[in-house]
C-alpha positions in Angstrom: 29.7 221.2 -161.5 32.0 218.4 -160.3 30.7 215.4 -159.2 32.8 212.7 -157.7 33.4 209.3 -159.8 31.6 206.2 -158.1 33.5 203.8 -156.9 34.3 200.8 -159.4 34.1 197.1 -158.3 37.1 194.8 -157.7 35.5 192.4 -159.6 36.0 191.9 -163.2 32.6 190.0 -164.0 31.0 192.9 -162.1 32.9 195.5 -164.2 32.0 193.7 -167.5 28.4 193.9 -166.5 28.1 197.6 -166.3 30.2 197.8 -169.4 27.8 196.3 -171.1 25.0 198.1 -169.5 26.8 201.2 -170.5 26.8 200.4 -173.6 23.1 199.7 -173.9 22.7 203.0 -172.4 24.4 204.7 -174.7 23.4 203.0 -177.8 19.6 203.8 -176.7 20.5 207.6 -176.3 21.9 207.5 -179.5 18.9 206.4 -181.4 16.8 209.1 -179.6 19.3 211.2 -180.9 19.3 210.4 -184.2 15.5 210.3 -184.1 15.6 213.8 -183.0 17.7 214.6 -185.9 15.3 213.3 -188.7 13.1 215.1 -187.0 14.4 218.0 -187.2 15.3 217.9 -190.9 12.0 217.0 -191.8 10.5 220.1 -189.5 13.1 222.1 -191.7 12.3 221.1 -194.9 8.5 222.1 -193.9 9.8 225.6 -192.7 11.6 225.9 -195.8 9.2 224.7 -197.9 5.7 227.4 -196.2 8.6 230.5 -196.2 9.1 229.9 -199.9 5.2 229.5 -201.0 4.6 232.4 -198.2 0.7 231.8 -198.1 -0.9 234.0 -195.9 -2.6 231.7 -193.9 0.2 229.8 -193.3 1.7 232.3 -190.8 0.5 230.8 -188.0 1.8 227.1 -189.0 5.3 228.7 -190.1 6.0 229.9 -186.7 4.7 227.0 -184.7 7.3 225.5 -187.0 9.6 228.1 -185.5 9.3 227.1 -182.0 9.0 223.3 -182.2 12.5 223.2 -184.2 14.3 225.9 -181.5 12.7 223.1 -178.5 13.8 220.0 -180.0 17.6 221.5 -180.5 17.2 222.4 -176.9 16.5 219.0 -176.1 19.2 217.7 -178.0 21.3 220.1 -176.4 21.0 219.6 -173.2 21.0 215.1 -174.0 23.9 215.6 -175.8 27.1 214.5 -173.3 29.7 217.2 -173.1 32.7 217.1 -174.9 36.2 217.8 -173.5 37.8 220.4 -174.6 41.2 220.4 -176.3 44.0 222.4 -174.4 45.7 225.7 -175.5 46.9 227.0 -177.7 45.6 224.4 -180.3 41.6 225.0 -179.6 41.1 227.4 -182.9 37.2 226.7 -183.5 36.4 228.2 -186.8 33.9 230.8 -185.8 32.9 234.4 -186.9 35.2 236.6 -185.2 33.2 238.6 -182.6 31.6 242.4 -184.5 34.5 245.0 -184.3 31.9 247.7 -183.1 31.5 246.2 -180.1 33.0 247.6 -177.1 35.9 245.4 -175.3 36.2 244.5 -171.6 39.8 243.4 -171.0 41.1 241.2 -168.5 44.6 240.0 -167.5 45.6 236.6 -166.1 48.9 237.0 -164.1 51.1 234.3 -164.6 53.3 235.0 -161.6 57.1 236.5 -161.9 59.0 233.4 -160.9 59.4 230.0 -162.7 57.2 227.2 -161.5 60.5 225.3 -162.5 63.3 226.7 -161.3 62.3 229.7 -159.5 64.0 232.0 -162.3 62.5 235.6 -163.9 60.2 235.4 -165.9 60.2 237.6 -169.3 57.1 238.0 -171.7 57.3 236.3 -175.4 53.7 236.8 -176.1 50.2 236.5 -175.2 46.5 234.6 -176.0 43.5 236.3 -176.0 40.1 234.2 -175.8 37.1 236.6 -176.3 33.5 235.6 -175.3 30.3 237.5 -176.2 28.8 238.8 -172.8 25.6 241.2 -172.4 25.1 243.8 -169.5 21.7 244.8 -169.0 20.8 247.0 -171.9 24.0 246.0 -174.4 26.5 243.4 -175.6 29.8 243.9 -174.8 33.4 241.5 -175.8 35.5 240.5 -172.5 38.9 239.5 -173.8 41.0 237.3 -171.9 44.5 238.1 -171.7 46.5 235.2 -171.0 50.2 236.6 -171.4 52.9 233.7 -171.9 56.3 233.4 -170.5 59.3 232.4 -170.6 61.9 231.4 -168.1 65.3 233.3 -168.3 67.4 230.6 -167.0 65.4 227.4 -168.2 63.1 228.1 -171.0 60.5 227.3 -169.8 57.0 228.6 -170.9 54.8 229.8 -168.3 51.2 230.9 -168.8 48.1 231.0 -166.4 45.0 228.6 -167.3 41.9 230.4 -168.7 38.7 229.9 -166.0 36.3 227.5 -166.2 33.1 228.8 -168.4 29.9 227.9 -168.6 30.0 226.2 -172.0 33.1 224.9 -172.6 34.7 225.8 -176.6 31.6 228.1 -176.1 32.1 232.1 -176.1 28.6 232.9 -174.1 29.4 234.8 -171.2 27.5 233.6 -168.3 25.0 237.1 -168.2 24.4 236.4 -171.9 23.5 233.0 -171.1 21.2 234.5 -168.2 19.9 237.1 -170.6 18.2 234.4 -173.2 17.3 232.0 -170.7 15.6 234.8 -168.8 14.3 236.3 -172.0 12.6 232.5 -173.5 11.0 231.7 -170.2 10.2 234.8 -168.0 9.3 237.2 -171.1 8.2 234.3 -173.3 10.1 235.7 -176.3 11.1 232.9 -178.4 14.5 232.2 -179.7 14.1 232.8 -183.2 12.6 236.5 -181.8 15.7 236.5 -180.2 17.5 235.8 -183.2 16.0 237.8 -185.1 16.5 241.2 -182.5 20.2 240.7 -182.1 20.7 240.7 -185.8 19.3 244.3 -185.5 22.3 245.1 -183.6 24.9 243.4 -185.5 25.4 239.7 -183.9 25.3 237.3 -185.4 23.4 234.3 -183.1 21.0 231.8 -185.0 18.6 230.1 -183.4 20.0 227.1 -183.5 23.2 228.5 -181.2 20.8 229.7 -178.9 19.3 226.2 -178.8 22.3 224.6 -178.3 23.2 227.2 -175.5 20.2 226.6 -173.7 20.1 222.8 -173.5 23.8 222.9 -172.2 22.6 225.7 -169.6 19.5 223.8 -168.3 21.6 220.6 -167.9 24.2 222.7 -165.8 21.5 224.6 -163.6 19.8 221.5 -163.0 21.2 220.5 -160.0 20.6 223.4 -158.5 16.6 223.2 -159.7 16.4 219.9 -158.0 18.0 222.0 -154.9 15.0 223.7 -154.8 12.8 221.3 -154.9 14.1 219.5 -152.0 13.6 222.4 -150.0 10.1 222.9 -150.8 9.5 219.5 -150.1 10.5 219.6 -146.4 7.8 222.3 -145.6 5.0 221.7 -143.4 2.2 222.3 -146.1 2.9 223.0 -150.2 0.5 224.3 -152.8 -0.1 221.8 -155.5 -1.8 223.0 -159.2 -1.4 221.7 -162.8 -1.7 223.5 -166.3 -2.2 221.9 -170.1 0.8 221.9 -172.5 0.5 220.9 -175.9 3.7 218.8 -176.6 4.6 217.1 -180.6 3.5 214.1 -180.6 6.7 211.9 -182.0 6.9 210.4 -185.4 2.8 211.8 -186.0 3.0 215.7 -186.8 0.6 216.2 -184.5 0.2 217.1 -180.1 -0.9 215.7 -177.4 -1.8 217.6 -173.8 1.3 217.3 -171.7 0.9 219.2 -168.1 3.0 221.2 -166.0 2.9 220.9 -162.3 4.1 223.3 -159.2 4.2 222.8 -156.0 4.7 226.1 -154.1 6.2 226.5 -150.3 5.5 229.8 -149.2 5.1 230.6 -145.3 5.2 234.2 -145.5 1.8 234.8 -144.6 2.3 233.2 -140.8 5.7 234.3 -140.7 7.9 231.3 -141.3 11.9 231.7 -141.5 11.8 229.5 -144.6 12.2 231.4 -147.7 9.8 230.9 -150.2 9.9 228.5 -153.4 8.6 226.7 -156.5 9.5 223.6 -158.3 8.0 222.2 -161.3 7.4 219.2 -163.2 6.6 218.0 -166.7 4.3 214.8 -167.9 3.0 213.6 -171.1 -0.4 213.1 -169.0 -2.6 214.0 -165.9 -2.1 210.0 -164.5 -2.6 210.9 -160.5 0.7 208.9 -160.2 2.8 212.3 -161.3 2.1 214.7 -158.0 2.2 211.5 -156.0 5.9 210.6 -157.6 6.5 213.9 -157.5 6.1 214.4 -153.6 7.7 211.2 -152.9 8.5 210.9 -149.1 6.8 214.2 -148.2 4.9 214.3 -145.1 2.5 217.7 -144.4 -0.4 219.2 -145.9 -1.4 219.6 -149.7 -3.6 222.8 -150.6 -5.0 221.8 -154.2 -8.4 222.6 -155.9 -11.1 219.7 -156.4 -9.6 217.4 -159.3 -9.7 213.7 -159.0 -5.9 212.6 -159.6 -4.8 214.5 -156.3 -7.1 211.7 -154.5 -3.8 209.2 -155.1 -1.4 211.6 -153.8 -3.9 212.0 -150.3 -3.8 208.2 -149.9 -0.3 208.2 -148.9 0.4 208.2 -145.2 1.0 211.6 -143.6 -0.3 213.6 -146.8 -3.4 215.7 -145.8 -5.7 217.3 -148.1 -6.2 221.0 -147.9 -9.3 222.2 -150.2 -9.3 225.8 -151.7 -11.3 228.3 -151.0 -10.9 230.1 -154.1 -12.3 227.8 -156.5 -15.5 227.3 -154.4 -15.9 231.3 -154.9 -15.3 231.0 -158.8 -18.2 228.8 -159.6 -20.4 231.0 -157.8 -19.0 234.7 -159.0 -18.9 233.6 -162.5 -22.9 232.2 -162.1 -23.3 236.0 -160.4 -22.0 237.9 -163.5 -23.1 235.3 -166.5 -26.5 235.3 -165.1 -27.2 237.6 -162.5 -28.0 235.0 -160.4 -29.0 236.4 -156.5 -28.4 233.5 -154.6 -24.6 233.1 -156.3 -24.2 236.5 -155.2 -25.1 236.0 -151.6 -22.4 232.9 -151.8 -20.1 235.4 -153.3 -20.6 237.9 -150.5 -20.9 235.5 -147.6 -17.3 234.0 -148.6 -15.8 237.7 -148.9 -16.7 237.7 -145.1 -14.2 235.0 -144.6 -11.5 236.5 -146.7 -11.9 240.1 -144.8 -11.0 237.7 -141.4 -7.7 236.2 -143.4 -6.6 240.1 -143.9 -6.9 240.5 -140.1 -4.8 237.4 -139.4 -2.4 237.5 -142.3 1.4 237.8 -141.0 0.2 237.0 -137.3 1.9 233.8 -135.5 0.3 230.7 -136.6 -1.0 230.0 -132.8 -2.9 233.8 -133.6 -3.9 232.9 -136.9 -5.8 230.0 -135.6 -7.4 231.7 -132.8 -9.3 234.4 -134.9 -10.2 232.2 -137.3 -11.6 230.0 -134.4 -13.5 232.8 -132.8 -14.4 234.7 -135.9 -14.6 233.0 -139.2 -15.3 229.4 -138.0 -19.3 230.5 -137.0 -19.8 232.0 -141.0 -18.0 229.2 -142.4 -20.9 226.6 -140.5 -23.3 229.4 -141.9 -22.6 229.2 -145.0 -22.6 225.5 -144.9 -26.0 225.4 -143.2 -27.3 228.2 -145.7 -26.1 226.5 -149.4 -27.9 222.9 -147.9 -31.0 224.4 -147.7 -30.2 226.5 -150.9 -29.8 223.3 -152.7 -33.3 222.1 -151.8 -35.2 224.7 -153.3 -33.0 224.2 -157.2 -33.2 222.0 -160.3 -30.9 219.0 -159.4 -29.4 219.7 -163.1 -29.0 223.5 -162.6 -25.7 224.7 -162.6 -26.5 226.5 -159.3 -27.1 223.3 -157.9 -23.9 222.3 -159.7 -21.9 224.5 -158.0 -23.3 223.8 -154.5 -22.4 220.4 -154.4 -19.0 221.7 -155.3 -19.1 223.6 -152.6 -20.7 221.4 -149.9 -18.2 218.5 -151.0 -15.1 220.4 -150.4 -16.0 222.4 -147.5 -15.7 219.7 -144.7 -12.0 219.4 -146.7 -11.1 222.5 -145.9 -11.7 222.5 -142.0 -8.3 221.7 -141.5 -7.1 225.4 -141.6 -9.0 226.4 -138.5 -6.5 224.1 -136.6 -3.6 225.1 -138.0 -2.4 228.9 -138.4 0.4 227.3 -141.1 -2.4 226.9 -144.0 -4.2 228.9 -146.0 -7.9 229.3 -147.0 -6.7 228.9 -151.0 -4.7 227.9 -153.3 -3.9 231.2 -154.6 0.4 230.5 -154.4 0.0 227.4 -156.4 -2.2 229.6 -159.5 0.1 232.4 -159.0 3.1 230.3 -160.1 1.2 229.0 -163.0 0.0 232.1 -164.2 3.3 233.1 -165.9 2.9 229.7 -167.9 -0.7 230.7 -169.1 0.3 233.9 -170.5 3.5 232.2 -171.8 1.6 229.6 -174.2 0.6 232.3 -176.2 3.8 232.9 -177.4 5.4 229.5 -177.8 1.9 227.7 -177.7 3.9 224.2 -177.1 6.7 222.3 -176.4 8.4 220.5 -179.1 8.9 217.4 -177.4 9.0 216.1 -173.6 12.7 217.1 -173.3 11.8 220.7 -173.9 8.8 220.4 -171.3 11.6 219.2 -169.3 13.9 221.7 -169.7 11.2 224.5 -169.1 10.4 223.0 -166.2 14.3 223.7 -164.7 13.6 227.2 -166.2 10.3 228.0 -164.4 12.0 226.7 -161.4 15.0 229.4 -161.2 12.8 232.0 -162.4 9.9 232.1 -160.3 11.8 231.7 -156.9 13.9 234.0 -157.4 10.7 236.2 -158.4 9.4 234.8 -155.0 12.4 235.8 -153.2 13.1 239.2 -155.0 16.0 238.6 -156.8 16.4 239.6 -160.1 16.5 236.3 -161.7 19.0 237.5 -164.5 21.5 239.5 -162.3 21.2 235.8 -160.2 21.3 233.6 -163.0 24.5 235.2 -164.5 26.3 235.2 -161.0 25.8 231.5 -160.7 26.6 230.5 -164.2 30.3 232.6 -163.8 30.8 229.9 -160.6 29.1 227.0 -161.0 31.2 224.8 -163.3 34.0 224.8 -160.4 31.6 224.9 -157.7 31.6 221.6 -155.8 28.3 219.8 -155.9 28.2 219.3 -151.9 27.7 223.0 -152.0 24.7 223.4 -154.3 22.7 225.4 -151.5 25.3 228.2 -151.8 23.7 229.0 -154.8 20.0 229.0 -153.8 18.6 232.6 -154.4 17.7 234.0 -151.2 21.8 233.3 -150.9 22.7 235.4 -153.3 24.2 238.8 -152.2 22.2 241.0 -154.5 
């Protein structure tokens, strides 16, 4: 995507200063970088090592092996700067020449039929062809660009058009093959080395370690448009908030600690809004209650999240307003109701199903609507409720976990009052643990991220996929369409990208 070049100071003592701090920049980045590269040798010489003894019971350590060395390419992937690529004719990377059986896509660049010289005919002396591996849903294919060259007939001079920007430059993904494993790793949690180790049974040749590098340098580019997304949720009137556990390596000990993912969810669909609907997410090495705060910097509007204690920083901040959930009051109680049968749980359970059976009557109504019935019809069984779990409470065993689950409820009732003002908010947080429930069933396939880039770089991922899975767009078909434009597409422009712009 191009970006414009900041403007440089007239002054020389100014310029020397961010020389230097240049340099210290990039000297730090290149110690991480060679730390990630011991790393990664030593992770290999493990692999290497567990596939030759080939111990049973070391399956499950050979491919958590598998997936920490595919995230901590990715990572050093996506950190490592781009590299400008040399001009025609000479760029002649020494690669395996694309599989003969598969079928070719040809396409012509027209160089024109006059001289950009002198005006004079043009006659053809020859031709390059560049040819990129590109999937269509359900095959690979080989486009092959034809660039022909010309010469002049008066002046000599050669003539030939420029090939088009690609995604990777000296790369020979094609932008829906880039789509297809991005979409593949993060949406159908299929691991590169899977990957790998499919496409091999069709005859193409990709390691992991290409895919890797494919994927940091993809995440990098889409990530202005991730942070596009983010912006716009950010200027809703209220957001779902939740967190999930992500077990990252833990550098330089061979061991993990619990990372987290966070989303934050604007979705006004069920009032109506104009707004399309979004997700963005985040990656930390902990649960600090400074991350949704940082995260929600300069938002002003309503938060719906469920009970835990780090979202009390975030509801300090002027014009953030705390939205309890529903939905988590109801769990303690149903699960007490099944584990152990427990009649007065189930009279919680059934006397909150009353006031979800009034959200069905005044979901997709106007928000002025949506406040009225709730007003007139759930706000007397909501102060029923209340009234009947207080004088539940007094009859239990202040240790029971009835009584437990009471005092939930009774502490984050009077928090949820807000939504009988306002037909914009929701009884629950049920958007916020929709977008996290792709990552749950994710972990069981790549169980952790190999290092806080790659929790990074998932984070971009989920982002892209899930709103256009909130929007309806097929997130491949969308992915591959912006990857064919975005390196020339000016950065000004980023919305032009956003899925619910995207033609279909």
């Amino acid at each position: 995507m191009s970006l414009a070049a900041p403007d440089l100071p007239d002054d020389v003592e100014a310029l020397k200063a961010m020389l230097l701090s240049a340099r210290e920049e990039i000297s730090r980045k290149d110690q991480e970088l060679a730390h990630r590269d011991l790393m990664i040798e030593k992770l290999q010489a493990r692999l290497d090592k567990q596939l030759r003894d080939r111990f049973g019971s070391s399956a499950e350590g050979i491919e958590q092996l598998q997936l920490m060395l595919e995230d901590l390419e990715i990572t050093r992937s996506a950190d490592t700067p781009p590299v400008a690529a040399p001009l025609e004719p000479n760029d002649k990377p020494h690669r395996k020449p694309l599989p003969d059986h598969l079928p070719r896509r040809d396409q012509t660049l027209d160089p024109g039929d006059a001289c950009n010289a002198c005006g004079g005919k043009l006659k053809r002396v020859g031709e390059d062809i560049t040819e990129e591996l590109e999937y269509v849903p359900g095959r690979f294919v080989v486009n092959r660009i034809i660039r022909p060259r010309m010469a002049c007939a008066c002046c000599e001079a050669f003539q030939q058009a420029s090939l088009p920007s690609r995604p990777i430059e000296r790369g020979r993904p094609g932008p829906g093959l880039l789509a297809h494993v991005l979409v593949s790793k993060y949406a159908d949690h299929l691991p590169l080395y899977r990957q790998s180790q499919i496409y091999a049974r069709e005859g193409i040749d990709l390691e992991r370690s290409t895919l890797a590098d494919w994927m940091g340098k993809t995440a990098a580019l889409l990530a202005p448009l991730a942070e596009a997304i983010a912006d716009h949720v950010r200027v809703g009137e209220a957001i779902h908030a939740d967190d999930t556990p992500v077990d990252v390596l833990s550098p330089g000990r061979g061991k993990t600690v619990t990372g987290r993912l966070w989303t934050y969810v604007r979705d006004e669909r069920p009032w109506g809004g104009a707004a399309p609907p979004a997700a963005f997410y985040r990656f930390s090495m902990d649960r600090k209650g400074i991350r949704p705060a940082e995260h929600l910097t300069g938002y002003r509007g309503f938060v719906h999240a469920d009970g835990y204690a780090g979202f009390g920083e975030m509801f300090q901040a002027d014009g953030i307003h705390e939205v309890a959930c529903l939905a988590h009051v109801r769990r303690k109680f149903f699960d007490l109701a099944r584990d152990d049968r427990s009649a007065t749980a189930a009279e919680a359970v059934a006397r909150i199903a009353q006031l979800y059976a009034i959200e069905d009557e005044a979901r997709g109504q106007p928000p002025d609507m949506r406040a009225a019935i709730r007003q007139a019809k759930a706000r007397p069984v909501f102060d029923d409720l209340a009234a009947w779990l207080r004088a539940q409470l007094q009859k239990l065993s202040a240790k029971s976990d009835l009584a437990k689950a009471i005092r939930y409820a009774l502490t984050r009732l009077p928090r949820l009052e807000v939504y009988f003002s306002s037909g914009c908010l929701e009884i629950d947080n049920n958007a916020a643990e929709r977008a996290i429930r792709g990552l749950a069933i994710g972990r069981k396939n790549w169980l952790f991220a190999g290092s806080e880039g790659g929790g990074q770089t998932a984070a971009v991922a989920y982002t892209l996929i899930e709103t256009a899975k909130l929007n309806a767009v097929d997130p491949q078909a969308w992915l591959a369409d912006v990857l064919s434009r975005i390196a020339d597409h000016p950065a000004s422009k980023v919305d032009d990208l956003l899925p619910w712009n995207h033609a279909g």
